[in-house]
C-alpha positions as CSV (number, residue, x, y, z in Angstrom):
1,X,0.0,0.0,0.0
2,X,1.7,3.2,-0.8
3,X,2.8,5.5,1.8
4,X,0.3,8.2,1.0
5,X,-2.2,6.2,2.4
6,X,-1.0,6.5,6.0
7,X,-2.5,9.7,5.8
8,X,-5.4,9.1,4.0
9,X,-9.4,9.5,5.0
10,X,-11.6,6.8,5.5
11,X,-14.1,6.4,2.6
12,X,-17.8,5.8,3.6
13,X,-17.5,2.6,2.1
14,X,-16.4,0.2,4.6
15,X,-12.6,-0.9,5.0
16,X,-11.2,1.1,1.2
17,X,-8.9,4.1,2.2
18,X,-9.5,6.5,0.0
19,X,-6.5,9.6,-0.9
20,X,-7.8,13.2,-1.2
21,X,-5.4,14.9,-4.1
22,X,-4.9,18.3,-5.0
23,X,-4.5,18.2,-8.8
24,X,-3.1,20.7,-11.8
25,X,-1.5,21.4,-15.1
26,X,1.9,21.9,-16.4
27,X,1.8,22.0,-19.5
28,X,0.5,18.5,-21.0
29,X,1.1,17.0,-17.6
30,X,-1.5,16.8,-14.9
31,X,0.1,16.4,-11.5
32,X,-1.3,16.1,-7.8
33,X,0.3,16.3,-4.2
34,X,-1.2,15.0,-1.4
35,X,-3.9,17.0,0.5
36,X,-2.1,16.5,3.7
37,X,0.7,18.8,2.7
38,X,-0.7,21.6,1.2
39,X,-1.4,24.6,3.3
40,X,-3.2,26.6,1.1
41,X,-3.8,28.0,-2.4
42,X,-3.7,31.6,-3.9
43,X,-3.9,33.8,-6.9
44,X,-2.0,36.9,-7.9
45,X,1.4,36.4,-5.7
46,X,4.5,38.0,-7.3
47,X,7.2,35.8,-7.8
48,X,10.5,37.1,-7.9
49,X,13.7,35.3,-9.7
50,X,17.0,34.9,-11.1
51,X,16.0,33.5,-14.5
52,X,18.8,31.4,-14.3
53,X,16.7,27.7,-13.1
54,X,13.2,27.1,-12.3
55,X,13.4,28.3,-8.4
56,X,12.0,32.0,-7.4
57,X,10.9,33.5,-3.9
58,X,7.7,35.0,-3.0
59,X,6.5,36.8,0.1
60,X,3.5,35.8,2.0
61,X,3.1,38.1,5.0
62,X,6.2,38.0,7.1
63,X,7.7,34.7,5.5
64,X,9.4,34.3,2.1
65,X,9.3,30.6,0.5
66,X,10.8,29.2,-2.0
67,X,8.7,29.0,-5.2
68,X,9.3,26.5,-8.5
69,X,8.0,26.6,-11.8
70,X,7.5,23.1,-12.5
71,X,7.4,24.2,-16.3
72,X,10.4,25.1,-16.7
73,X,12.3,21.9,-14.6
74,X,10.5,19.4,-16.6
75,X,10.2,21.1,-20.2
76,X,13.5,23.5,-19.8
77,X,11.6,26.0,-21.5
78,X,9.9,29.8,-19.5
79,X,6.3,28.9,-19.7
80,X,4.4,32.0,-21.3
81,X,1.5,31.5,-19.0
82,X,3.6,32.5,-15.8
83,X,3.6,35.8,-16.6
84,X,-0.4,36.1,-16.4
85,X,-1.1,37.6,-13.0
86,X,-3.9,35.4,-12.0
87,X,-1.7,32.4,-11.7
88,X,-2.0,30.3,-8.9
89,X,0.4,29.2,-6.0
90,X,-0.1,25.7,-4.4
91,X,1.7,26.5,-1.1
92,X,2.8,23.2,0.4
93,X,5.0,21.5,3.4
94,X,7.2,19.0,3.3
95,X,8.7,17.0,5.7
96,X,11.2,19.2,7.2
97,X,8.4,21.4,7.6
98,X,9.6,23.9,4.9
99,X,6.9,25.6,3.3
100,X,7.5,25.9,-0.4
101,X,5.5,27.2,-3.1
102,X,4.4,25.4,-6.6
103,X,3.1,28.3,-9.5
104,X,-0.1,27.0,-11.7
105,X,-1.7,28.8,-14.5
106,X,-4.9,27.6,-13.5
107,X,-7.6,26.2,-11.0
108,X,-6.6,23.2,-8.9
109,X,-9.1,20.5,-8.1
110,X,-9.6,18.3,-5.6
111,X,-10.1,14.5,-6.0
112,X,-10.9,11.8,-3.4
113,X,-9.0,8.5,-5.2
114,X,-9.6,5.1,-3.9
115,X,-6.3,3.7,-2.6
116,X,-6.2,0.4,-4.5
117,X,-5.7,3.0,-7.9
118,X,-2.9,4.6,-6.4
119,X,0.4,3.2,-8.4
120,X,4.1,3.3,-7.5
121,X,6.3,4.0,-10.5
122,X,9.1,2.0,-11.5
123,X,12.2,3.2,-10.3
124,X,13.9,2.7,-13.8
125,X,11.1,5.2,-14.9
126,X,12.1,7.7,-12.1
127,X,15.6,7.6,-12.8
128,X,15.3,8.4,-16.4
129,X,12.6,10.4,-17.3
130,X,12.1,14.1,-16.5
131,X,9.5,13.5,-14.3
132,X,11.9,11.8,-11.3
133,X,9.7,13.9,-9.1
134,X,6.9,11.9,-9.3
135,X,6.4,8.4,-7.0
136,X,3.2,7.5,-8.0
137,X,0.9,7.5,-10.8
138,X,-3.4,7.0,-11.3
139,X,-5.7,7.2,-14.1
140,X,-8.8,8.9,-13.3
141,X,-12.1,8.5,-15.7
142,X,-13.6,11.7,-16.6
143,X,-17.1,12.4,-16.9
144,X,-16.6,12.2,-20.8
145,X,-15.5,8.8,-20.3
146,X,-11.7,10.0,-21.1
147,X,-8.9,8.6,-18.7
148,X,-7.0,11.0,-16.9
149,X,-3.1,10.3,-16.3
150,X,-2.4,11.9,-12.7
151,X,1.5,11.9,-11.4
152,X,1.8,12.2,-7.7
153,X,4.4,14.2,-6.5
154,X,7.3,13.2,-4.1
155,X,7.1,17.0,-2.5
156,X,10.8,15.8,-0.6
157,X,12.5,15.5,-4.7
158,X,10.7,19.1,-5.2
159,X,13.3,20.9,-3.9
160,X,16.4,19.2,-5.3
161,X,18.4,19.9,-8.3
């Protein structure tokens, strides 16, 4: 059973864990972090960076946290939708208790998956692809009756280089 589900929610139906994940975009990508380790979300927070990598700082009240733009670490390209002010910021925690910050150019949603549907990826997979930040995958049917491919995030890779 994957370790997300130690911090799951009990379904209503008797004995499935169930996983409540925030999900967005990036690009063609649709990721998700846990519920349990995001704080909040907001809209219109400057981000202020280098330009040199995919790392910035923002400033929310008295605390600064560090902010990436998951478009440009996994395309290596500036992603023309992160300079439209209404972009959101996921603002998460990780184990070490460091708040960080994760920009999306649109909503997040929330999903409750059943546990069962929850996927490890194969560490040969991790290791080579650009997505090495992901530990777990899902497919999630759509009302259109379209599958949805959903990466979860290991929010402890987020922050390395």
């Amino acid at each position: 059973m994957p370790k997300f589900v130690q911090n799951s929610v009990i379904s209503a139906k008797p004995n499935q864990k169930t996983l409540k994940i925030v999900i967005f975009a990036v690009g063609r990508l649709h990721l998700a972090l846990p519920i349990y380790t995001v704080r909040r979300i907001i809209n219109q927070v400057q981000v202020s960076r280098s330009g040199l990598n995919h790392f910035g700082v923002a400033h929310l009240g008295e605390t600064e946290i560090t902010v990436i733009d998951l478009h440009q670490r996994l395309f290596h390209e500036e992603n023309s939708q992160s300079k439209i002010a209404n972009n959101y910021l996921i603002v998460a925690q990780n184990n070490d208790n460091e708040i960080l910050g994760i920009e999306v150019p649109t909503t997040p949603t929330i999903e409750e998956i059943p546990a069962n549907k929850i996927r490890i990826l194969p560490p040969s997979y991790r290791r080579l692809d650009t997505l090495e930040i992901a530990s777990h995958v899902t497919i999630i049917s759509q009302l259109d009756e379209t599958k949805l491919t959903v990466f979860l995030l290991d929010i402890e890779r987020l922050l390395v280089r």
